[in-house]
TIFI-960617 format. One record per residue (C-alpha): residue number from 1; residue in one letter; chain; x, y, z. Coordinates in pm, whole numbers, plus 50000, padded with zeros to 5 digits. Example, Ala and Ser with C-alpha at 12.3 -4.5 7.8 and 13.67 -1.06 7.14 Angstrom:
BEGIN
NODE   volum   rolum   domi      px      py      pz
NODE       1       a      A   51230   49550   50780
NODE       2       s      A   51367   49894   50714
//
This chain:
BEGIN
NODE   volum   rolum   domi      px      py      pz
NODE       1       x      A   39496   19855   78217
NODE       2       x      A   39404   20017   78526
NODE       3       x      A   39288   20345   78322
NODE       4       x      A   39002   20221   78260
NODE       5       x      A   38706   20291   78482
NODE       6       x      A   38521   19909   78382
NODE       7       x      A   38833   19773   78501
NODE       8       x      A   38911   19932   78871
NODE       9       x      A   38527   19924   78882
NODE      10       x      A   38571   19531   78877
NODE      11       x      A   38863   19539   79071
NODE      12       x      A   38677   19732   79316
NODE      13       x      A   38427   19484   79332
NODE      14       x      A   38627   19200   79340
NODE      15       x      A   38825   19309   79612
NODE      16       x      A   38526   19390   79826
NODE      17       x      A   38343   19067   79747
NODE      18       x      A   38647   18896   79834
NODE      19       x      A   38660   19068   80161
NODE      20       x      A   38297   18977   80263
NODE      21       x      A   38303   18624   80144
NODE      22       x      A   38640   18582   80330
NODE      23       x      A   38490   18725   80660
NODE      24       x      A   38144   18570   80609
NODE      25       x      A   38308   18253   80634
NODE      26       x      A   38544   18286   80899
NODE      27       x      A   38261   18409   81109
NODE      28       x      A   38063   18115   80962
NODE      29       x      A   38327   17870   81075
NODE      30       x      A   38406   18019   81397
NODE      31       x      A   38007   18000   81487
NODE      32       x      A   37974   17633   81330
NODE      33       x      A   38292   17536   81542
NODE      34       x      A   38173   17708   81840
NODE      35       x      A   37834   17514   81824
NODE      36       x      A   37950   17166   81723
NODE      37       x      A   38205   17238   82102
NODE      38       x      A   37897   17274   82248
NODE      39       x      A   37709   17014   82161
NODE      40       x      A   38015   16768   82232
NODE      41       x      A   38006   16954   82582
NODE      42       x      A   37668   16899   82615
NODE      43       x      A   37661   16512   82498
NODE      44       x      A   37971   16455   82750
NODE      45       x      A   37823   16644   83059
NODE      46       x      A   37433   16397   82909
NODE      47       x      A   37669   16094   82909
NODE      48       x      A   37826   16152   83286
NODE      49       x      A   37485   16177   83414
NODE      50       x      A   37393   15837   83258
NODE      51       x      A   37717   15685   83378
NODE      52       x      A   37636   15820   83718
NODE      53       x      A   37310   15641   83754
NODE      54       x      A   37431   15323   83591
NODE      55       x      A   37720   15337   83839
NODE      56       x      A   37534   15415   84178
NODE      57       x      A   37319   15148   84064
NODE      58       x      A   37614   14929   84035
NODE      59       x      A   37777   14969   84357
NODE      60       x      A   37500   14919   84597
NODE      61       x      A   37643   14641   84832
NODE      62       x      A   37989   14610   84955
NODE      63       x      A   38194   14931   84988
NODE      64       x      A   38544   14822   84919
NODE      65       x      A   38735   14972   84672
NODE      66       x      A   38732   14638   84450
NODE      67       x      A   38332   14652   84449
NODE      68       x      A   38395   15084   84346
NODE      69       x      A   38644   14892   84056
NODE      70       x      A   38360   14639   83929
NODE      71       x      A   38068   14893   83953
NODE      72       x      A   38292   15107   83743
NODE      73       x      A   38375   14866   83507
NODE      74       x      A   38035   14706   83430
NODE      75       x      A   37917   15058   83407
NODE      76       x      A   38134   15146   83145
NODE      77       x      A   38088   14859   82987
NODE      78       x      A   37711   14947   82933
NODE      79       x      A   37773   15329   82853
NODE      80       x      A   38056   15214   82566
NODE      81       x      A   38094   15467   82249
NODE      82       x      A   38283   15480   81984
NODE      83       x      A   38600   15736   82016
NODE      84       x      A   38527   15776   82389
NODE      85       x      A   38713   15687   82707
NODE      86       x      A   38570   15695   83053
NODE      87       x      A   38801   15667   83367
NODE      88       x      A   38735   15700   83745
NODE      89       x      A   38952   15824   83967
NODE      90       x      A   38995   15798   84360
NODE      91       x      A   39014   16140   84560
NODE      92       x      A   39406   16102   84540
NODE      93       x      A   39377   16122   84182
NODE      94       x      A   39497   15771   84109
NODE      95       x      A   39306   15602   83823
NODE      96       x      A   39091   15320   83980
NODE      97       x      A   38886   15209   83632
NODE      98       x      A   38897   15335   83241
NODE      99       x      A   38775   15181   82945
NODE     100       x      A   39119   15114   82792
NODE     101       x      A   39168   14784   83047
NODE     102       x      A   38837   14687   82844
NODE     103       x      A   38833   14463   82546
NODE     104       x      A   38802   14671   82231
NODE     105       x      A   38410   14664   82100
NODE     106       x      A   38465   14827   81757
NODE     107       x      A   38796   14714   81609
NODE     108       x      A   38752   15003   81365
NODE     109       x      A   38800   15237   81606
NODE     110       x      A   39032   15491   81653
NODE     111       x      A   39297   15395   81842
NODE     112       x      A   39355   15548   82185
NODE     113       x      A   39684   15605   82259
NODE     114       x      A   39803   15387   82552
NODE     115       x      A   39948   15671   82767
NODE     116       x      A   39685   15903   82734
NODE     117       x      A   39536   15897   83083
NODE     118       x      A   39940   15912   83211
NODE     119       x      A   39999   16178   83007
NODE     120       x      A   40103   16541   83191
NODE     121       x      A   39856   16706   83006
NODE     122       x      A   39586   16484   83158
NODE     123       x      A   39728   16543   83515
NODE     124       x      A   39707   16880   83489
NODE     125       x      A   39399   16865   83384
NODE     126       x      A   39288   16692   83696
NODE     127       x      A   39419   16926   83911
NODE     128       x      A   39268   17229   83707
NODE     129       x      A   38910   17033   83773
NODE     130       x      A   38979   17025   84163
NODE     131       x      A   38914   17357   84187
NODE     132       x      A   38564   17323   84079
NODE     133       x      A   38235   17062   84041
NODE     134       x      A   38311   16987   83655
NODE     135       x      A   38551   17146   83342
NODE     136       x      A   38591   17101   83027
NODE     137       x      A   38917   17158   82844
NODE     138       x      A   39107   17027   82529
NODE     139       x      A   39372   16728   82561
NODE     140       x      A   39600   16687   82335
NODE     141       x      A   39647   16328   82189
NODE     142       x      A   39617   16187   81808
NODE     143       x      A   39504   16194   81607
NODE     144       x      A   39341   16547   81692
NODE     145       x      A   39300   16517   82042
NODE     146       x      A   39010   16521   82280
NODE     147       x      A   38763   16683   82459
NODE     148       x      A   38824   16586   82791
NODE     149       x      A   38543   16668   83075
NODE     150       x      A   38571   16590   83514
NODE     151       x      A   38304   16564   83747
NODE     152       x      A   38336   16530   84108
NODE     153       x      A   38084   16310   84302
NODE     154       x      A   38056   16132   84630
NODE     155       x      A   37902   15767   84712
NODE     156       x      A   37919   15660   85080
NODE     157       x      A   38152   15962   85174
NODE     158       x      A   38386   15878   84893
NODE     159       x      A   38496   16087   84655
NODE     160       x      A   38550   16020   84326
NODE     161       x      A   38612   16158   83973
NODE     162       x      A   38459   16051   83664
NODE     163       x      A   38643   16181   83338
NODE     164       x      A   38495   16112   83028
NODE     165       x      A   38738   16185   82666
NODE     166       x      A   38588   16229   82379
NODE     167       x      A   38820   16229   82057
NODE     168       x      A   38753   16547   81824
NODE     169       x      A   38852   16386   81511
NODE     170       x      A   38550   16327   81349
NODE     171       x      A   38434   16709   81450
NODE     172       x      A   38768   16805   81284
NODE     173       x      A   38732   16618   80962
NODE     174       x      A   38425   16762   80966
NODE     175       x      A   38565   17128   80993
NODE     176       x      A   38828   17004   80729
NODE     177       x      A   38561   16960   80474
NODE     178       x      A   38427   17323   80572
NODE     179       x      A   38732   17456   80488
NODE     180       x      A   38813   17245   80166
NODE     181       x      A   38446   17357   80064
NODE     182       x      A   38499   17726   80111
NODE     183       x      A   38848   17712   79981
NODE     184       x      A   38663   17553   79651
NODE     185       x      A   38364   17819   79651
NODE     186       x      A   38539   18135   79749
NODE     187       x      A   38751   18153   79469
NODE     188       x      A   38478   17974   79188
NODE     189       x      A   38249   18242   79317
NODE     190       x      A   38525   18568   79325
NODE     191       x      A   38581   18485   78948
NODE     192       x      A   38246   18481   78855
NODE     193       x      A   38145   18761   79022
NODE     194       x      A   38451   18967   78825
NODE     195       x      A   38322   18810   78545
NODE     196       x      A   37973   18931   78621
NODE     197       x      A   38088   19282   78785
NODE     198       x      A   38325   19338   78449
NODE     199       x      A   38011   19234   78219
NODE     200       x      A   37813   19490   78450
NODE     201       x      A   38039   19769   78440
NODE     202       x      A   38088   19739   78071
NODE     203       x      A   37722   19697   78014
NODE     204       x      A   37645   20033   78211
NODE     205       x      A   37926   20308   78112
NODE     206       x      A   37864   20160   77767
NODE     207       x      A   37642   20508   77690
NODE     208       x      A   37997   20687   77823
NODE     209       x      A   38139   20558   77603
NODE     210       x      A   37904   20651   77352
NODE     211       x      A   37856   20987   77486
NODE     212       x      A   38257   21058   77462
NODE     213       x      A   38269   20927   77098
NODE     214       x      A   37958   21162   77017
NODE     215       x      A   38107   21423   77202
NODE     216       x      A   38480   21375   77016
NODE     217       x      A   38277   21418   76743
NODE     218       x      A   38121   21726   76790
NODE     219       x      A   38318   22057   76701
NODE     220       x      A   38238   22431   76574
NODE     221       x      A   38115   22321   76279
NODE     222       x      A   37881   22018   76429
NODE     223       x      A   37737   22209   76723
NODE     224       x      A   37378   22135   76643
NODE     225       x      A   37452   21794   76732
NODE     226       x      A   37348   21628   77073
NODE     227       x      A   37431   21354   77300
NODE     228       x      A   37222   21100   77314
NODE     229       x      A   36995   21039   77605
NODE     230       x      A   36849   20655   77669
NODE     231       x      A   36706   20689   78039
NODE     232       x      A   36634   21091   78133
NODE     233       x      A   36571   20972   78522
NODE     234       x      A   36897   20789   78558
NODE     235       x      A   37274   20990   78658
NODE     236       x      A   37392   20926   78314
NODE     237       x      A   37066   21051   78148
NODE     238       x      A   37124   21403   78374
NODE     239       x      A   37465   21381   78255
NODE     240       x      A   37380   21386   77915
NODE     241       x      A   37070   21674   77940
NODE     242       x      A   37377   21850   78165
NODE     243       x      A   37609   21828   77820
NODE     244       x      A   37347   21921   77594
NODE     245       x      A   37225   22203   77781
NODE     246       x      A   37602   22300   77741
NODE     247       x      A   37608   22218   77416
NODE     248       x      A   37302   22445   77339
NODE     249       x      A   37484   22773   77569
NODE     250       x      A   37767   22683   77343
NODE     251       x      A   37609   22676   77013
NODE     252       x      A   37405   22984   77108
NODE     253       x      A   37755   23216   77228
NODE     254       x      A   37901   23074   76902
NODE     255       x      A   37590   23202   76679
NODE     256       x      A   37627   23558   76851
NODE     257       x      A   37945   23551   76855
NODE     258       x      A   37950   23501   76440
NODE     259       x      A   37651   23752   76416
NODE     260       x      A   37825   23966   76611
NODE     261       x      A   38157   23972   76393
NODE     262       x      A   37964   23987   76093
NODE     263       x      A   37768   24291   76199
NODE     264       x      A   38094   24451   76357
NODE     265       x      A   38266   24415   76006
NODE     266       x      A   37948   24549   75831
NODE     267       x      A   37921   24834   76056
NODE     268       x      A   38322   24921   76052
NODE     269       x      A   38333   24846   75640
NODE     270       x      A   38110   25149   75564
NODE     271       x      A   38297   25415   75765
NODE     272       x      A   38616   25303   75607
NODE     273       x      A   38501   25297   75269
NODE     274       x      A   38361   25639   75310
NODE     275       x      A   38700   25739   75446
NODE     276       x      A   38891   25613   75213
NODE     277       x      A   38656   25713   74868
NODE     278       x      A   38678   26033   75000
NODE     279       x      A   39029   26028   75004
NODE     280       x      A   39116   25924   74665
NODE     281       x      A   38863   26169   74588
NODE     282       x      A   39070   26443   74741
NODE     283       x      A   39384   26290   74614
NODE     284       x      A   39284   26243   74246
NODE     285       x      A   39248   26635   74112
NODE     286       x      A   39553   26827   74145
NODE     287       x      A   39429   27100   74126
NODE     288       x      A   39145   27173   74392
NODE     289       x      A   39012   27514   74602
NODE     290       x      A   39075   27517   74985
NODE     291       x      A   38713   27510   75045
NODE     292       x      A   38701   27176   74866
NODE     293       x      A   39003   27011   75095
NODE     294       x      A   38794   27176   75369
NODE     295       x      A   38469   27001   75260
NODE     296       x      A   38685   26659   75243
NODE     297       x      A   38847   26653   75537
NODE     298       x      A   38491   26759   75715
NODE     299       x      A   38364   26458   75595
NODE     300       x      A   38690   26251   75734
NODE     301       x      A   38660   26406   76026
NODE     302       x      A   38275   26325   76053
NODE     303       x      A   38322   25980   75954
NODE     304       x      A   38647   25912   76166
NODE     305       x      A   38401   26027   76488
NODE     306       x      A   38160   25797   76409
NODE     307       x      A   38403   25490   76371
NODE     308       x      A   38553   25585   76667
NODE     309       x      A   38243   25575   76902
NODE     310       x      A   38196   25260   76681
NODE     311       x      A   38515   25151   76825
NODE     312       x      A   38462   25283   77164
NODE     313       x      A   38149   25085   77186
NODE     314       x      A   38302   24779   77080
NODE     315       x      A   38559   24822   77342
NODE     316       x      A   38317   24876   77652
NODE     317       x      A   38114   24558   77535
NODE     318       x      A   38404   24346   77513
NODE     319       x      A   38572   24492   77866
NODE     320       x      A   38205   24419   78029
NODE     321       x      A   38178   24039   77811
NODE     322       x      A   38509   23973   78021
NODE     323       x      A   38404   24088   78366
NODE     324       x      A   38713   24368   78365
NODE     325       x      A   38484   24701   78341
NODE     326       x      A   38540   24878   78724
NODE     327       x      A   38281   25003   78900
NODE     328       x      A   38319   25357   79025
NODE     329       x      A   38026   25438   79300
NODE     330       x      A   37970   25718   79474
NODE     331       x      A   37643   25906   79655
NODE     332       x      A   37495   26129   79378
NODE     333       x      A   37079   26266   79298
NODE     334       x      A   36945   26108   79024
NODE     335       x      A   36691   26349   78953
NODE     336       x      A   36998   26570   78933
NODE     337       x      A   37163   26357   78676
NODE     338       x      A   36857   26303   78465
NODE     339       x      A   36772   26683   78421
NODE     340       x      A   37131   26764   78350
NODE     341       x      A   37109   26473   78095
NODE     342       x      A   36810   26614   77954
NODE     343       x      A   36943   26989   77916
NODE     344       x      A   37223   26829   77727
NODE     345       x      A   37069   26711   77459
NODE     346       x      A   36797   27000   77418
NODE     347       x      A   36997   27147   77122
NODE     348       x      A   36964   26829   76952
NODE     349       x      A   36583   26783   77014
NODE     350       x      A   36565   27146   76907
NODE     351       x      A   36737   27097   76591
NODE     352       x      A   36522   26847   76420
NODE     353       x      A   36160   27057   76571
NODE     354       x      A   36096   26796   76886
NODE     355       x      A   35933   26870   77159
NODE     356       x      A   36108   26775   77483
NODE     357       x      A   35991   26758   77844
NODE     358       x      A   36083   26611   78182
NODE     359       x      A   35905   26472   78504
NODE     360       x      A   36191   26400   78780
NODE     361       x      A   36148   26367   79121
NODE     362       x      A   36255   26531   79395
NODE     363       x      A   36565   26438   79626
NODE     364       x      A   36612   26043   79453
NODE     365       x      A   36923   25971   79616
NODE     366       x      A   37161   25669   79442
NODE     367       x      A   37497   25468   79506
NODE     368       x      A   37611   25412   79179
NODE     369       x      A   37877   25514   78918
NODE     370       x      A   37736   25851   78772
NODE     371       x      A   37931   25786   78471
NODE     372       x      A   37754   25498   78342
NODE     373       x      A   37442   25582   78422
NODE     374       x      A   37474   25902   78254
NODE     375       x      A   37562   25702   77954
NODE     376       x      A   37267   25474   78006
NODE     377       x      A   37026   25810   77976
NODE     378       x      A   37222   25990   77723
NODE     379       x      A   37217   25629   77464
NODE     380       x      A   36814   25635   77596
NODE     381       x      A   36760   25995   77449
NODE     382       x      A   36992   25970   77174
NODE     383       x      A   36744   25650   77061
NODE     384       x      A   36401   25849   77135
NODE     385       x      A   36549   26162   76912
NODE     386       x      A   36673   25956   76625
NODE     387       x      A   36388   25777   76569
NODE     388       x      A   36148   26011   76664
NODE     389       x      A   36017   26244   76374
NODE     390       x      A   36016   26591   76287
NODE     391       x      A   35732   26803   76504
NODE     392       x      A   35735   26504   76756
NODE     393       x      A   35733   26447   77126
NODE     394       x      A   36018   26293   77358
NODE     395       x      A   35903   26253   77777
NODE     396       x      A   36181   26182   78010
NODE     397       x      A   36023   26105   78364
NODE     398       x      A   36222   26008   78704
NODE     399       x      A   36025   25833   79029
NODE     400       x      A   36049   25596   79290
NODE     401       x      A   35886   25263   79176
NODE     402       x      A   35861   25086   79485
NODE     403       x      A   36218   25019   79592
NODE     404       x      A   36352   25101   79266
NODE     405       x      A   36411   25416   79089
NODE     406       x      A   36231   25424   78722
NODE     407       x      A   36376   25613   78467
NODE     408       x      A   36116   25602   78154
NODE     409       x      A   36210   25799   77822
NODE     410       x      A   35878   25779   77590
NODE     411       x      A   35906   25898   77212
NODE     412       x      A   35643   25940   76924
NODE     413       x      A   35821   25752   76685
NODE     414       x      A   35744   25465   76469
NODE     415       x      A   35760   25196   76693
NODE     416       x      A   35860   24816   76657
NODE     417       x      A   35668   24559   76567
NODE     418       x      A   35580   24277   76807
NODE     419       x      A   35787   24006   76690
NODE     420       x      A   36083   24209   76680
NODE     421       x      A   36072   24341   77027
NODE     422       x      A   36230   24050   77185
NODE     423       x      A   36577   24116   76971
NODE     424       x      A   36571   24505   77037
NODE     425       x      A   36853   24497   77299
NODE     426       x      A   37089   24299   77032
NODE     427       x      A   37425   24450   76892
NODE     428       x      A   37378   24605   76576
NODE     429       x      A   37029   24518   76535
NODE     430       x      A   36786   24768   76374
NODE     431       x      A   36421   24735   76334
NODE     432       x      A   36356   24885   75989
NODE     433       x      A   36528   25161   75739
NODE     434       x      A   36303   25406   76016
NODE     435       x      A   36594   25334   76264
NODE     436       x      A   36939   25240   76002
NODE     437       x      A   37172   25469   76029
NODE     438       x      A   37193   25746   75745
NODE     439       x      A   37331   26080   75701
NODE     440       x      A   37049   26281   75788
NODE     441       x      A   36994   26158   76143
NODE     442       x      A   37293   26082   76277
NODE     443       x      A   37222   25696   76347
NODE     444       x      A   37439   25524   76508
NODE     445       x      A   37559   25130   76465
NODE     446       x      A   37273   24965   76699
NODE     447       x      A   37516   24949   76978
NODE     448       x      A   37367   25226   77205
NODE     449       x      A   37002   24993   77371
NODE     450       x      A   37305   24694   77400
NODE     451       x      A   37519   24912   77610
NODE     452       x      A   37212   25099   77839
NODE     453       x      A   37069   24734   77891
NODE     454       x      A   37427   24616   77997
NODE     455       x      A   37460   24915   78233
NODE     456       x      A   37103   24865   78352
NODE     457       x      A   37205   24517   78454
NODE     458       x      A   37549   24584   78606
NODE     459       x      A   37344   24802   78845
NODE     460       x      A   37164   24482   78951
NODE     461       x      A   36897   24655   78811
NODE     462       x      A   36708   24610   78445
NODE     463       x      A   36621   24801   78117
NODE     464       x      A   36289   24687   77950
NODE     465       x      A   36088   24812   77646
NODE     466       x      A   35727   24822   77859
NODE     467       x      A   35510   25009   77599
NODE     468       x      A   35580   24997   77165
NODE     469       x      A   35307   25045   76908
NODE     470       x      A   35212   25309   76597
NODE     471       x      A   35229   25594   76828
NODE     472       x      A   35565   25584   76992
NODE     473       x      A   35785   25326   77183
NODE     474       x      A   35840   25366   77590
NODE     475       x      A   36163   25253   77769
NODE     476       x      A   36222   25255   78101
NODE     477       x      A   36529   25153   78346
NODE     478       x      A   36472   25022   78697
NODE     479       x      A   36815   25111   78934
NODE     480       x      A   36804   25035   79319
NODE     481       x      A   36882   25298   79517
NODE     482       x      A   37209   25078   79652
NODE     483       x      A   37455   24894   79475
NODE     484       x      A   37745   24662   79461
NODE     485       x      A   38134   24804   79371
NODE     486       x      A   38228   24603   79139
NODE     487       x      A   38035   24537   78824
NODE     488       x      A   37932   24179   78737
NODE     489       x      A   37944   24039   78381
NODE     490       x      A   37662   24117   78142
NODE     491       x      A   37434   23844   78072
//
């Protein structure tokens, strides 16, 4: 039960409410019982100042202590309340009046008990109040007590003490009914607010719930599908966009991924074929010259080459997809590198009548691995002669570009066509039959711009196609003079 989130979110809730309600009304009772003390405090210390003045008035005359007796009795005779006892007392603390020697006036009234003002609570409360002009303090007595409050005062150089008691249990049935009412309402209003929280809850994870079933739904063969979104601005809408956007990286490594395998399996079938046709060729005449077992296996051999940089290729893109190509740097001139790049593949350019020519720089000093970048050139030129024709032109040039070094190789070729530039740096992807791979020119499997961009980018740096039209295509590679050691996956 408590696996679901609607239900510990209500539980949550519950408890907390219950918390706050519980301490919202113990401070509410503590205040209310607080003030309703002080008002009794102030009615008692209202009601000794009326007494007072009654009794002053009272015992003008005669100042024996049987006129002090009389003055005190009519006194409190006039100042009478319900639940309420007044006594005087001398300065020896004897009791010389109290309303209890008084005929009753309300026979409905709570009943004073008869050795109250006897009582060793109420003696030490008198001798607590000698110590100061007036106190208040709490007697105990039934049925739940009383507020008891002393005041000192003098007529004709006699002291006296007027105590007044006033019984609490009306303010305590009144506290009762506080309590019965919040021990009604705390709990009516805890279980509708679960109710409420629970309805709540449900009511908003209710498109999690939906977005788990869509998304229990959705599997390689479903990926176009998407979550659904009802409020974009809200945490659940950003969760949803968050999945989708997932969903769409997903969908998209997937759709490589399967373009990729079909175009490694295209690319590896023809090789293989060829291999093999040519060896049941071989095989199927028993009788053949040396020259023709010569021409056969020439033609393994060729073919075995190519599958193996096929291979090769394959290899290096899947050890740089997972992040475990190493990065050897060292200090090394690329100017250097670029011209011995360039030399190296003059026998090829020569071969099929091109005309090739190089611009590098002087002194370009890089941190990088020399090996991959030589790679990065080498796939660069291999592209610009393949696809470059007969009687053509191939530039190499090698600057400083700002803070980057720019390494452009521009051919004569055929070029590609605009809406096909965006998808020249895929694997296996060639533009036209101009750039397939056939036996007169060597092509290779459309791996080599995949694996100079990748290098490009492992550099930190970038590989773009900045110029392509009728007359000849331009790449160029942007390296920063300083790099990191270890080479970060390619995007």
């Amino acid at each position: 039960m408590l696996d679901s989130v609607r239900v510990r979110l209500t539980l949550w809730y519950t408890v907390a409410l219950a918390l706050f309600l519980v301490l919202l009304s113990l401070a509410t009772y503590f205040i209310f019982r607080q003030s309703a003390l002080r008002r009794t405090d102030s009615n008692l210390a209202e009601l000794a100042d009326a007494f007072l003045v009654t009794f002053r008035d009272e015992a003008r005359g005669d100042d024996g202590v049987d006129n002090i007796r009389i003055a005190a009795r009519e006194s409190m005779i006039e100042h009478r309340f319900r639940d309420q006892v007044y006594a005087v007392l001398d300065a020896t603390g004897s009791v010389l009046a109290s309303s209890q020697d008084l005929p009753s006036a309300n026979p409905h009234a709570d009943v004073v008990p008869a050795n109250l003002l006897s009582s060793p609570a109420f003696h030490d409360f008198i001798v607590a109040s000698s110590g100061s002009d007036h106190l208040f303090q709490n007697l105990p007595g039934a049925p739940d007590g009383y507020r008891a409050y002393a005041r000192h005062f003098s007529i004709r150089n006699q002291n006296f003490t007027l105590v007044i008691l006033q019984s609490l249990h009306a303010q305590e049935e009144m506290l009762e009914e506080i309590r019965r009412t919040f021990a009604w309402i705390i709990p009516i209003a805890i279980l509708l607010a679960s109710a409420g929280g629970y309805f709540l809850a449900r009511k908003s994870l209710a498109p999690v719930v939906a977005m788990s079933t869509q998304a229990g739904r959705i599997g390689a063969a479903n990926l176009h599908e998407r979550l659904p979104v009802q409020n974009e601005k809200d945490e659940l809408g950003l969760l949803s966009r968050s999945f989708n956007s997932l969903l769409d990286r997903l969908d998209q490594s997937f759709e490589r991924q399967q373009r990729f395998m079909s175009d490694a399996s295209h690319e590896l079938r023809t090789p293989v074929a060829i291999l093999r046709g040519e060896a049941e060729v071989a095989l199927s005449r028993p009788a053949r010259t040396s020259e023709d077992y010569r021409e056969s296996l020439s033609v393994l051999h060729a073919e075995a080459q190519h599958l193996t940089h096929i291979v090769e290729d394959l290899f290096t893109l899947t050890r740089a997809d997972a992040g475990q190509y190493p990065l050897s740097t060292h200090d090394f001139y690329l100017d250097e590198l670029v011209t011995d790049c360039v030399h190296s593949v003059r026998t090829l350019a020569l071969a099929k009548n091109l005309s090739l020519t190089i611009d590098a720089g002087s002194e370009l000093p890089i941190h990088a691995d020399e090996a991959l970048i030589r790679r990065m050139i080498l796939n660069l030129l291999d592209n610009a002669i393949k696809y470059t024709p007969s009687g053509g032109s191939i530039t190499v040039s090698c600057r400083k570009a700002g803070r980057e070094f720019a390494i452009t190789v521009t051919d004569t070729g055929p070029g590609v066509a605009t809406s096909l530039q965006s998808r020249i740096f895929e694997r296996f992807f060639r533009v036209d039959r101009a750039r397939s791979r056939s036996e007169s020119d060597g092509g290779g499997a459309g791996l080599g711009l995949a694996i100079a961009r990748w290098i490009a980018e492992a550099h930190e740096g970038r590989l773009e196609l900045t110029h392509s039209d009728v007359h000849g295509s331009t790449f160029t590679a942007y390296l920063p003079p300083a790099q990191l050691h270890t080479l970060s996956p390619p995007r």
